[in-house]
N, C-alpha and C positions, 0 to 999 in steps of 0.2 A: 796100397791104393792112394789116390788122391782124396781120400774124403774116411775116414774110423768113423764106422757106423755100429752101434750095437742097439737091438731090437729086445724087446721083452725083458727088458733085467729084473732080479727078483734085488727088493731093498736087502742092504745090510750083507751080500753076497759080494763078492772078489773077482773080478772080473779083469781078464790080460788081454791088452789088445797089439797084435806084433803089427811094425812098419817098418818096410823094409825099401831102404835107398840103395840106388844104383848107379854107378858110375858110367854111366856109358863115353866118357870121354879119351882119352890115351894118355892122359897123365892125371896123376893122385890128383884126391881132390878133399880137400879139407874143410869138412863140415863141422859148424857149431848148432849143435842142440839148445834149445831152450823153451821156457814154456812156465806162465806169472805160475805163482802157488794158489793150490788149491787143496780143502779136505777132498775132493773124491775121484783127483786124477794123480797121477805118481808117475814121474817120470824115474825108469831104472836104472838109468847111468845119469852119472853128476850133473845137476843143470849149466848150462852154457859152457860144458865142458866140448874139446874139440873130439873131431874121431875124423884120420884119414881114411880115405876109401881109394882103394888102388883103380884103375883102369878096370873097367868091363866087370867087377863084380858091385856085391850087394851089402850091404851094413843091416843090420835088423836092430831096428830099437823097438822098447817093450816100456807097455805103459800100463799101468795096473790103475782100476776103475773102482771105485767104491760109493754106490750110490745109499743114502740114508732114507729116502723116500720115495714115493711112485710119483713120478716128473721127469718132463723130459731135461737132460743135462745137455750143455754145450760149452766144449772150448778149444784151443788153438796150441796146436806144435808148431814153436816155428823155425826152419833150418836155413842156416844163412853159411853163405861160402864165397869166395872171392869177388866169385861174379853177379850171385845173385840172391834172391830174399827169398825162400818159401815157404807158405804157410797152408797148415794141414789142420781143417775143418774135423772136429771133432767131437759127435752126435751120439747120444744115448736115450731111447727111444723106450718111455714104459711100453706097460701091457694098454691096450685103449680097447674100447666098441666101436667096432663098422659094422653100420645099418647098411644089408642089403634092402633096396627098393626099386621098384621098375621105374621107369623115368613117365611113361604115361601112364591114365586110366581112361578110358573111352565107354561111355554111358550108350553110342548108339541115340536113337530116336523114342523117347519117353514121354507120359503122358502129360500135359501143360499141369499145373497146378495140383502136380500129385509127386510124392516123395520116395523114387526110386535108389534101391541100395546095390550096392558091390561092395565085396568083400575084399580088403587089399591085407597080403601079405607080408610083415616085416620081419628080418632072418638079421638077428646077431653075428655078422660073423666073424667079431673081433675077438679078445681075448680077455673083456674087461668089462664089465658087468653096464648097460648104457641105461640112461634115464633122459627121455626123450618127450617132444610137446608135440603135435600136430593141429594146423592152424589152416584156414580158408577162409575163402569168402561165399557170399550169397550168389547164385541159389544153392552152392555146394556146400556141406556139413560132414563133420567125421567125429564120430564115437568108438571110444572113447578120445579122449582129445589128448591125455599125457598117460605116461606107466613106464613100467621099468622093464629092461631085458636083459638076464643074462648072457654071459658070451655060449654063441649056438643055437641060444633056446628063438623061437619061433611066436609072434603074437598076431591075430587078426583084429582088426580093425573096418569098422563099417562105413562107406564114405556115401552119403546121400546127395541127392540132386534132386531139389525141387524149383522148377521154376513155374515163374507166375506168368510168362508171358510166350510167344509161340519165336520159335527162331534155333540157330543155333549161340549157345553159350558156353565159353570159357572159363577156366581159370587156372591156380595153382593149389597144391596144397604144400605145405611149409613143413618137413620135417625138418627140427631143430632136438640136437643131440646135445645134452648140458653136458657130457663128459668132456669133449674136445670142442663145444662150444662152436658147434661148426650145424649150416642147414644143408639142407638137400631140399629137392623142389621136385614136383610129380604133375606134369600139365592132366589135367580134366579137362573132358570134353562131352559135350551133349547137345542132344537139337529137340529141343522142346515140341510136341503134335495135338493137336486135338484128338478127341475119342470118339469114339459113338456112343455119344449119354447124349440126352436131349428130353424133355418134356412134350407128355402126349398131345399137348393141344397149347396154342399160344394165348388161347385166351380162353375165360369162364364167363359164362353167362348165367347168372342164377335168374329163375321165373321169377315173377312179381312174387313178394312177398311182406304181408300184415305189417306195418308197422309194431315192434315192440313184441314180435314175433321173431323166430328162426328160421334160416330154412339154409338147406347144404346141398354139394352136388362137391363130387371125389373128379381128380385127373392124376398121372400120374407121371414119374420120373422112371422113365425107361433108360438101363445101362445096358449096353451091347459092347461093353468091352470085357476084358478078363481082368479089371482092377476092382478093389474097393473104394466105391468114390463116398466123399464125404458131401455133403450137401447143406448150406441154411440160407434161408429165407430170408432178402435184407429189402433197406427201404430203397437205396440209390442205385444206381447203374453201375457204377466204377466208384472203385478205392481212393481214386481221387475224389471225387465229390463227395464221401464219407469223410476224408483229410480236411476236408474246406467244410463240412459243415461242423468239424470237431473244432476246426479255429474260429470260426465265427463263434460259440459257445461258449469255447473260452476268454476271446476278445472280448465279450461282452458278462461274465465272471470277474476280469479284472477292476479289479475298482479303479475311480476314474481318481486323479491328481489331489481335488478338492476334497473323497473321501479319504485319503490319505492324508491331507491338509488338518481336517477337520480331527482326522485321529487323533494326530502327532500334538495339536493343541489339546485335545481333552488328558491325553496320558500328562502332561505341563500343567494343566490347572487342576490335578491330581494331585501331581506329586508336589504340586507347590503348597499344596493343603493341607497332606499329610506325612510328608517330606519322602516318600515312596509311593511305585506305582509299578503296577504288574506292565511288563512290556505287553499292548495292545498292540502294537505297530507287528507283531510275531506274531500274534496269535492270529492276528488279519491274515497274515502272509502266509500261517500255516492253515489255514481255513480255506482258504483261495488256492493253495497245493492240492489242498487233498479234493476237493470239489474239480477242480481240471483234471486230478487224478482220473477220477470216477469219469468223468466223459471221457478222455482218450481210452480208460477200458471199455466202454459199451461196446457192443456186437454190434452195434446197432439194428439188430434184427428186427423182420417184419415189425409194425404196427398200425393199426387202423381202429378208426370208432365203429365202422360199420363192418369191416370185412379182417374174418380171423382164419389162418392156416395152421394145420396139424398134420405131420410135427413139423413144429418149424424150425427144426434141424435134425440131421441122423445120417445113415451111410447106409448104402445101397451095397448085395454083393455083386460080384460077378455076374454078368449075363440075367442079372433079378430087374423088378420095379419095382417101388413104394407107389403106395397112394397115399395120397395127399387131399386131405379134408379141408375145403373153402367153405366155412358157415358166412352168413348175409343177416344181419339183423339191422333192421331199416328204422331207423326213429322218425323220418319224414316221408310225407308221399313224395316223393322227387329219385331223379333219378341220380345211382354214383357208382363215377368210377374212378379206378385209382390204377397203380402197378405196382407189381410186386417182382424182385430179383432173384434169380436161382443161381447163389454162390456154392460151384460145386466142381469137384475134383475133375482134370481130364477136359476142360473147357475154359479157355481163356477167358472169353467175354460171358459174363453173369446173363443168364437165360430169359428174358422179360416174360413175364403174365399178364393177360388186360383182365381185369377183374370188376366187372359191370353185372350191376342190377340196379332193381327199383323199387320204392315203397309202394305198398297198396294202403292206401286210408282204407276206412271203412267204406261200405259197400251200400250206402240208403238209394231208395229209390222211392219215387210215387205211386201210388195205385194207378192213375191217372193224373197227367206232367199237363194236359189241358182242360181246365174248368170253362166251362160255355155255360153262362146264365142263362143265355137269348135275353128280349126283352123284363126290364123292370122299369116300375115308376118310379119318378125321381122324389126321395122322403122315405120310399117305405125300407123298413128292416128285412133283411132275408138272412137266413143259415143255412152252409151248409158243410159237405164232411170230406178231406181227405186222408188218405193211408199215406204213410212214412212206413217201408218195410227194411230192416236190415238185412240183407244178401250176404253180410261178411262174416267172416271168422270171429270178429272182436268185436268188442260194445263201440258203441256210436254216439259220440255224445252232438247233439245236435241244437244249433240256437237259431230261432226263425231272424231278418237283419229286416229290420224296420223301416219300411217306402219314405222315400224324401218327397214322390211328387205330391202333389195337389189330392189326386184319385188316389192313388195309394195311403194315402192317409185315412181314406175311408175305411177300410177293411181293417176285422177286428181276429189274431189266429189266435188261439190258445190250444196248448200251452204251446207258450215262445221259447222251452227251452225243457229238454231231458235227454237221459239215455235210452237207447234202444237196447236191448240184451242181442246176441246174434240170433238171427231166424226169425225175433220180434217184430212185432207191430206198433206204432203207435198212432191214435188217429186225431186228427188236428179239426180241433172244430171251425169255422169261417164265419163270422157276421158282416153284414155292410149292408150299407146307407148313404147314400152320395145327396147331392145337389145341385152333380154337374150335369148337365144332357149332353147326349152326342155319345156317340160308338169310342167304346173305352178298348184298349187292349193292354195287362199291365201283367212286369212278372214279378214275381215273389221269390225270395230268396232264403234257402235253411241252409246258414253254414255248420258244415261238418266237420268236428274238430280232427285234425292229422289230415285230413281229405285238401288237394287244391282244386276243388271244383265243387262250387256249391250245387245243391238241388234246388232245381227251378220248376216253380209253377206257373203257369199262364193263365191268367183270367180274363177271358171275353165277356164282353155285356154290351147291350143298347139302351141306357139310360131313357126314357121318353118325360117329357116335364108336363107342370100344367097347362090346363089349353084358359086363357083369362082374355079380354079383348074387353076395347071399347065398344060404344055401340055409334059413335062417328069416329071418319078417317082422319078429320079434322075442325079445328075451332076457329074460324076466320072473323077476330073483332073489326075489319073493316079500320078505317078513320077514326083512331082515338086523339082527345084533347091532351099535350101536354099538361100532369101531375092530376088528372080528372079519372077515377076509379072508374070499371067496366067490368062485366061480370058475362060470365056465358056458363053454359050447364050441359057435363055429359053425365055418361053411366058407364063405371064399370063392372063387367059381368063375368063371374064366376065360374068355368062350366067344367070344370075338377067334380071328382067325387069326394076331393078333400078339403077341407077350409084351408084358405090362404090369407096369411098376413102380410099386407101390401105397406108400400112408403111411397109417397110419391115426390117426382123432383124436374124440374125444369132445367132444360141443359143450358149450359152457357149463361144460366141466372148467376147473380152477383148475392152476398151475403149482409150487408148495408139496406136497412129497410129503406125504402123509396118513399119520396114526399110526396103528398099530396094535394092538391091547392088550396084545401078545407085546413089544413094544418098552416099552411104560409099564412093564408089570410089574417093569420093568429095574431101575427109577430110584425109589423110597419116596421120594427128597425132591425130586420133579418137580413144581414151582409147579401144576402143570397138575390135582392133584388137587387142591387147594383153591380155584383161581381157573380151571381149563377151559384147553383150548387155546386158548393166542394163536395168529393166523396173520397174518404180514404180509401175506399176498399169499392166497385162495383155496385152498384145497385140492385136488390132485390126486389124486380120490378111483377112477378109473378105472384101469387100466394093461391092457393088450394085449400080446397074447404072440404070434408076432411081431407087430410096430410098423410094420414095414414090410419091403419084399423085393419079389421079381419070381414074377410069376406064368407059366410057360409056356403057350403058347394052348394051349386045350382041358382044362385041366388046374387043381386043387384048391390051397388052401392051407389049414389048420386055424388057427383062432383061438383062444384062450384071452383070454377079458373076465374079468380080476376084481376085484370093486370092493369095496374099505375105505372106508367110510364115515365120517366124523368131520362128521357132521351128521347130524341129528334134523330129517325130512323124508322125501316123498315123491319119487322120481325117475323124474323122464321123458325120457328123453336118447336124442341117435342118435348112433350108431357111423356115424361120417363116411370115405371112401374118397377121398382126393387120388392121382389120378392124375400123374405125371410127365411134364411137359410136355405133360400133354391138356388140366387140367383141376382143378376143386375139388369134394367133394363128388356125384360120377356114380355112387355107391353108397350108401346104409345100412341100417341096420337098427334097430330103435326099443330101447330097454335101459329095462327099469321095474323099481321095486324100492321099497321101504317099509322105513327106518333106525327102528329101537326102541333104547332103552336098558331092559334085563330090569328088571323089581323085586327087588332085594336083601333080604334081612330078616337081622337082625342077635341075636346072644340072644347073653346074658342081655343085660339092658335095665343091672344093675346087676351089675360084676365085683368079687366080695369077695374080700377078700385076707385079714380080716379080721387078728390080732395078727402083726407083725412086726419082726423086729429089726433095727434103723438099720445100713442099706446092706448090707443081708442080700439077695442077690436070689432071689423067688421067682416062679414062673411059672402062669398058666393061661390057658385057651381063651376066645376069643369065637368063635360059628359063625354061620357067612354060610347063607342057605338061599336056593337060586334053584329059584323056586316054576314056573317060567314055561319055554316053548318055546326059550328062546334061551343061548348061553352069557354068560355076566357076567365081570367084570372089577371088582377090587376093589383097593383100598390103604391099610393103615391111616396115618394121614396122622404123620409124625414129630413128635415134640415138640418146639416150637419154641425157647422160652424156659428151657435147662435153667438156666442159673444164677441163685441165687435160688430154685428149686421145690425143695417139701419132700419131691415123689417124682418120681422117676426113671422113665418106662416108656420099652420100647424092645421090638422082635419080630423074631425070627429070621427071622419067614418074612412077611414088613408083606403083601407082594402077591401076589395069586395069579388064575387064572381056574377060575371056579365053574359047570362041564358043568349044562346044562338040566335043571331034577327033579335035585340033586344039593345035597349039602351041603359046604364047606369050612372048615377052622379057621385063626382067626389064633390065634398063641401070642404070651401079653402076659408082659416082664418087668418086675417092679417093682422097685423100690428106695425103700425110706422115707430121708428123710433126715433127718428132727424125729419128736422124739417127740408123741405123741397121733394122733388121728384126723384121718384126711385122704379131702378127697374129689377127684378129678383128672378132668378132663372129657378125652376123645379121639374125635379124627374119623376114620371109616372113610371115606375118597370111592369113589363107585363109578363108572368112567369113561363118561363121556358125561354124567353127572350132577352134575359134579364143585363146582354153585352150589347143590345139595342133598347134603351130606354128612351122613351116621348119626352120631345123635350118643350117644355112649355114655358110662355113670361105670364109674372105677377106685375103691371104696372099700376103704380098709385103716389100721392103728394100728398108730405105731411106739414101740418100749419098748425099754428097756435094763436089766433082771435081776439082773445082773452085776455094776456097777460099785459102789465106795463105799469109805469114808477108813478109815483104821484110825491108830489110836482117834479115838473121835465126838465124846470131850470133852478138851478141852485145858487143861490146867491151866499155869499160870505159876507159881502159887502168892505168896509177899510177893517184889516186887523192888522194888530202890532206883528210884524215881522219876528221870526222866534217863537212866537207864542204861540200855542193851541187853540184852534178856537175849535167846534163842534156845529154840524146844520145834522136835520135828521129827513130822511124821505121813506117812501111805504113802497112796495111791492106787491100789486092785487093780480092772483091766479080768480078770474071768473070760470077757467073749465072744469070740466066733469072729472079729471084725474091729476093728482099731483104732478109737476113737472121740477127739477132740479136746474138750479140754476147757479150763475155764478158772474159776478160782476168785477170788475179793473179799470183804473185810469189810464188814460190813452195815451198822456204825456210826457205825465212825470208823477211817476206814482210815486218817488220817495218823500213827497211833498204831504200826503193823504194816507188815513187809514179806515178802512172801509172794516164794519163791523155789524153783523159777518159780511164774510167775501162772499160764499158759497153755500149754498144749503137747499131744500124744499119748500117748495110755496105749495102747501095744501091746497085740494079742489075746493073753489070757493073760498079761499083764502086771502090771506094775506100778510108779509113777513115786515118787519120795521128794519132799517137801514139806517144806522150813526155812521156819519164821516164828520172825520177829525184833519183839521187842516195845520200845518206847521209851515208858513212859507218860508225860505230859506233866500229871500231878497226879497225889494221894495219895489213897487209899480203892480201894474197889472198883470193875473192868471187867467187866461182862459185856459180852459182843458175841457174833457170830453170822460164820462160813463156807458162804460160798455157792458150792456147786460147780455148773458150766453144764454141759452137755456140747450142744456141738453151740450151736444159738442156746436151747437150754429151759433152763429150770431144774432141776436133777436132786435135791439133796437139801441142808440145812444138818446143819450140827452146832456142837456148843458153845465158846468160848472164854471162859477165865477167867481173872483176874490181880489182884493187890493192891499199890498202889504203896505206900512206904514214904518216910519220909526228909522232904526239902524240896524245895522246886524254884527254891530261891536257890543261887545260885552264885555263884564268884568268879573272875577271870582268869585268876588263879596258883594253883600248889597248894598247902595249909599244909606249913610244912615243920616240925619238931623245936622251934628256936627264933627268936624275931623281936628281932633286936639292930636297937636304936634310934641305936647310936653314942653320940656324948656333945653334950649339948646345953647351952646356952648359959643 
């Protein structure tokens, strides 16, 4: 042949393989043999020896085979002849294992998310003992997965297909034979279906139920197929959203950068301390494994605060159903609902539940939810009684919530706070007292603990108040005189069957007592006649006699209103009645009245004093005449600026009040203080009026009669020039009051010295005058003495003198005789 093949050799055996050449040419043909050396091939004639082969027949050469181990061998004869090269492939083939296997396995249509098997059969049919793996992928699986098979022997194998989702799917399965290291491949095939399993109801509704109570109701998982389906109860929808809430978990397990950071320096300021240090940075790393461990295994099966299922996993058989127990325990009166997943064999998509209920709070109620007083008096106390019943299962704890308004502050419950036991009673006692009149309607509120809805009471009343009145509708003073008191008189009457304690108050009154003219009259230098009253604050121009007090029922109180005005105005005001703890204003009475200030007239227009002597005081009248219905109020206003005025006024009697149709006198004193004619302007103010004051003249001339020098001419007569000489003259005051005087030369006063210049000449006096004369050249002085008195000029008179001499002079005085000594 072209190709020495031997099959199945046993080691350490002899084996002859014959090959036999053929000449088919027509003449010899000379072949050389040859073939490398080898221990387990033997060629039996001489290597690369020749051997002729005649025409048309055949040569047989013989090779002897000696194999030492189970492997395949391989080598080459090669025969070479004139014309050509050939080589003879030369194959020695152990014993080996061939796996029979069918090339498909075909699953048909199986239930989604359930684990269907076939049994596949593998037949050794080699001659060498095989040890083999078998390998897939998802959703396919094979058990056992490796094992050994003798040559012949026969082994089953289970190959499962589960898939998770609906469709048809693929694959391979991978038999690999480690003897000849060789695989074989087996296509799988399936088509994934839904089943008839499904849940008796899509959703539960459990009845109201107690808070901090139980309550249950069963449904059930009905299987209508011929599998056993497995079943559990989860929180998501899909395996993907249980993926994503497992990485989110663990995303946030992972320590962030800075815990890391922070490690990495504490295990360094460790080991720098104690020159070793347990790796922290592993033990983090293994703590944070094994924690992500623990959540990629969760089932993550049901869970809920409120709502629990039982069981919440198991398997259903064939054509069976489970029930399924949903307990409800409510810790709020509110309503909740959640969903729950039915992960279960034979259905792809997980089965949704609506799982809805609701809390019940406790269960109180009123005896009676509206109280109707009908009418009460306003003051008195009343009590009275409601029931609080518990209707529920459970205790009630219950807190009355205390009124913000006005009226509700009146009402008094106890107790404001307990429990009711179930089926219990509890009854709430009620007081109230108000002060308000008028149709009330108010609720009252008991909150119940776990309950969202309080219990409400209603309470109706008609408050009725005191009946109190004047006994006029109004006080009309008519025409009052600016800051002149007025008085008028009611009664307030009582006609309650209860004592009332009253305050009385006048509206739109000021808090600033008001003046009255009997009080100005006081004061002549009171700003307030030339510039009015100032008030910081309003005038309280009303006052009440009594203010307030208790009035016994059925019974009177007399009033006294009377009002000082210090305003120019009309008045329309009510006398207000504040009751004590009833109430503001439940009386008045209207107060009218019209404030004037009288017209004053004033005479004479001009007061003459006519001649006076300096600081003589002399006195007379100006008359006030009040023309008019009212009484007046007058002040002559003080003289502001005395020093510096050349007259003096001042009056014993500045202020006074001027009877209606009546006439009064101011008494003026004067005092000149310069001589000549003076004219002095003065203000009478007349109160309420006091930015229009009367304005009147003081005219009078002041003189002095009396005074003058003795003698009027003074003579020096010849003095030495230089020299001092002295004359002396007198100064006689004949009047009744000292006057100050002062005198100077008219000329040439560095010449004169007058001693004194200035001073007092006593009443009936008289003061002495030295002058002292120094001429200061020769011939004739005349000059002139001016005597003042006061700041005028009063009178001169003459001086006269003749200087004499020289007005050279020398250091020293001459003496007798001037010795020169003796000179040279």
């Amino acid at each position: 042949p072209q190709e020495l093949v031997l099959q199945n050799f046993v080691a350490y055996d002899v084996y002859e393989m014959v090959l036999s050449l053929t000449n088919n040419d027509q003449f010899y043909r000379l072949v050389k043999l040859s073939m490398e050396k080898s221990p387990y091939f033997e060629l039996l004639c001489p290597n690369d020896a020749c051997r002729a082969v005649p025409p048309g027949t055949s040569a047989r050469v013989r090779i002897h085979f000696t194999p030492h181990e189970y492997k395949d061998y391989f080598h080459e004869l090669i025969c070479t002849t004139g014309t050509e090269r050939i080589v003879v492939p030369i194959r020695a083939f152990c014993a080996r294992a061939i796996l029979d296997i069918p090339d498909q396995l075909d699953f048909s249509e199986c239930p989604v998310k359930y684990t269907t098997q076939k049994t596949l059969l593998i037949q050794n049919v080699g001659n060498l003992e095989a040890h083999y793996q078998l390998s897939t992928q998802s959703p396919f699986s094979v058990v056992p997965a490796m094992g050994t098979l003798g040559p012949g022997d026969t082994v089953q194998v289970t190959v499962g297909f589960h898939p998770l989702t609906l469709g048809d799917h693929s694959g391979s399965l991978v038999v690999f034979n480690n003897t000849d290291e060789k695989s074989s491949h087996i296509n799988l095939r399936g088509e994934a279906v839904d089943v008839n399993i499904g849940l008796s109801t899509n959703s539960v509704e459990i009845e109201k139920t107690f808070i901090t109570m139980a309550n249950h109701t069963t449904m059930f998982i009905e299987n209508k197929s011929n599998i056993t389906a497995h079943f559990q109860w989860k929180i998501f929808p899909t395996e993907e959203d249980e993926d994503e809430e497992k990485r989110s978990e663990c995303y946030l397990l992972e320590p962030s950068k800075q815990v890391w950071l922070q490690n990495y320096r504490k295990e360094k300021r460790i080991e720098k301390k104690r020159g070793f240090c347990e790796d922290h940075t592993a033990l983090l790393r293994n703590k944070v494994q094994e924690e992500m461990a623990q959540v990629q295994g969760d089932p993550m099966l049901f869970f809920d605060d409120m709502f629990s299922i039982e069981p919440i996993e198991g398997e259903i058989g064939p054509n069976c159903s489970a029930e399924i127990k949903v307990t409800f325990k409510p810790v709020r009166a509110v309503k909740y609902c959640t969903m729950a997943y039915c992960n279960i064999s034979g259905r792809e998509s997980r089965l949704p539940l609506h799982l809805r209920g609701e809390g019940q709070g406790p269960l109180v109620e009123l005896n009676n939810d509206t109280l109707n007083l009908g009418n009460i008096f306003r003051g008195t106390a009343h009590d009275y009684e409601v029931e609080l019943i518990n209707k529920g299962a459970i205790h009630a704890l219950f807190t009355f919530i205390p009124s913000t308004s006005k009226v509700g502050r009146c009402f008094k419950f106890a107790p404001e706070e307990g429990v009711i036991a179930p089926g219990g009673i509890q009854t709430i006692q009620i007081s109230f007292s108000t002060t308000i009149l008028g149709k009330l309607e108010e609720e009252f509120q008991f909150s119940v603990a776990g309950s969202p809805k309080s219990v409400i009471l209603r309470i109706k009343a008609v408050v009725t108040g005191p009946t109190l009145r004047f006994n006029v509708s109004e006080l009309n003073f008519g025409d009052v005189s600016f800051g002149f008191p007025y008085t008028k008189t009611c009664r307030l009457i009582n006609t309650s069957p209860v004592p009332l304690t009253f305050k009385l108050r006048m509206s739109y009154d000021g808090t600033q007592p008001a003046v009255s003219s009997f009080d100005q009259i006081r004061n002549d230098s009171d700003p307030s006649w030339r510039k009015g009253i100032h008030f910081y604050l309003e005038p309280r121009e009303f006052t009440m006699n009594p203010s307030q007090g208790t009035i016994q029922p059925q019974e009177c109180q007399d009033i006294e209103v009377t009002l000082c005005s210090n305003t120019v105005m009309e008045f329309y005001r009510r006398m207000l009645v504040d009751l004590e703890g009833i109430g503001y204003g439940v009386a008045s009475v209207i107060i009218m009245a019209r404030c004037l200030v009288p017209e004053l007239k004033v005479h004479p227009q001009i007061l003459l004093f006519e001649k006076c002597h300096l600081k003589v005081p002399y006195e007379k009248k100006f008359l006030v005449v009040n023309s008019t219905k009212l009484p007046g109020c007058y002040g002559l206003v003080p003289q502001k600026h005395r020093e510096g005025a050349t007259v003096f006024y001042s009056s014993t009697k500045p202020c006074g009040i001027v009877p209606p149709y009546s006439v009064a006198e101011i008494p003026v004193t004067v005092e000149v203080q310069a001589l000549g004619r003076h004219n002095t302007l003065v203000l009478i103010g007349i109160f309420g009026d006091a930015r229009n004051p009367v304005i009147r003249l003081l005219r009078c001339y002041g003189h002095f009669e009396d005074i003058y020098p003795s003698p009027r001419l003074i003579e020096f007569g010849t003095i030495p020039a230089l020299q001092p000489s002295s004359q002396h003259f007198t100064l006689f005051n004949e009047g009744l009051v000292p006057v100050d005087f002062r005198i100077e030369i008219a000329y040439k006063p560095h010449c004169y010295v007058l001693e004194p210049r200035e001073g007092v000449i006593p009443a009936k006096g008289e003061v002495p005058v030295t002058i002292t004369a120094t001429l200061d050249d020769t011939g004739i002085f005349d000059d002139s003495i001016k005597l003042f008195i006061g700041k005028s000029l009063w009178t001169t008179f003459i001086l006269q003198a003749v200087g004499t001499g020289t007005t050279i002079v020398i250091d020293k005085p001459f003496t007798s005789e001037l010795n020169l000594g003796n000179q040279f």
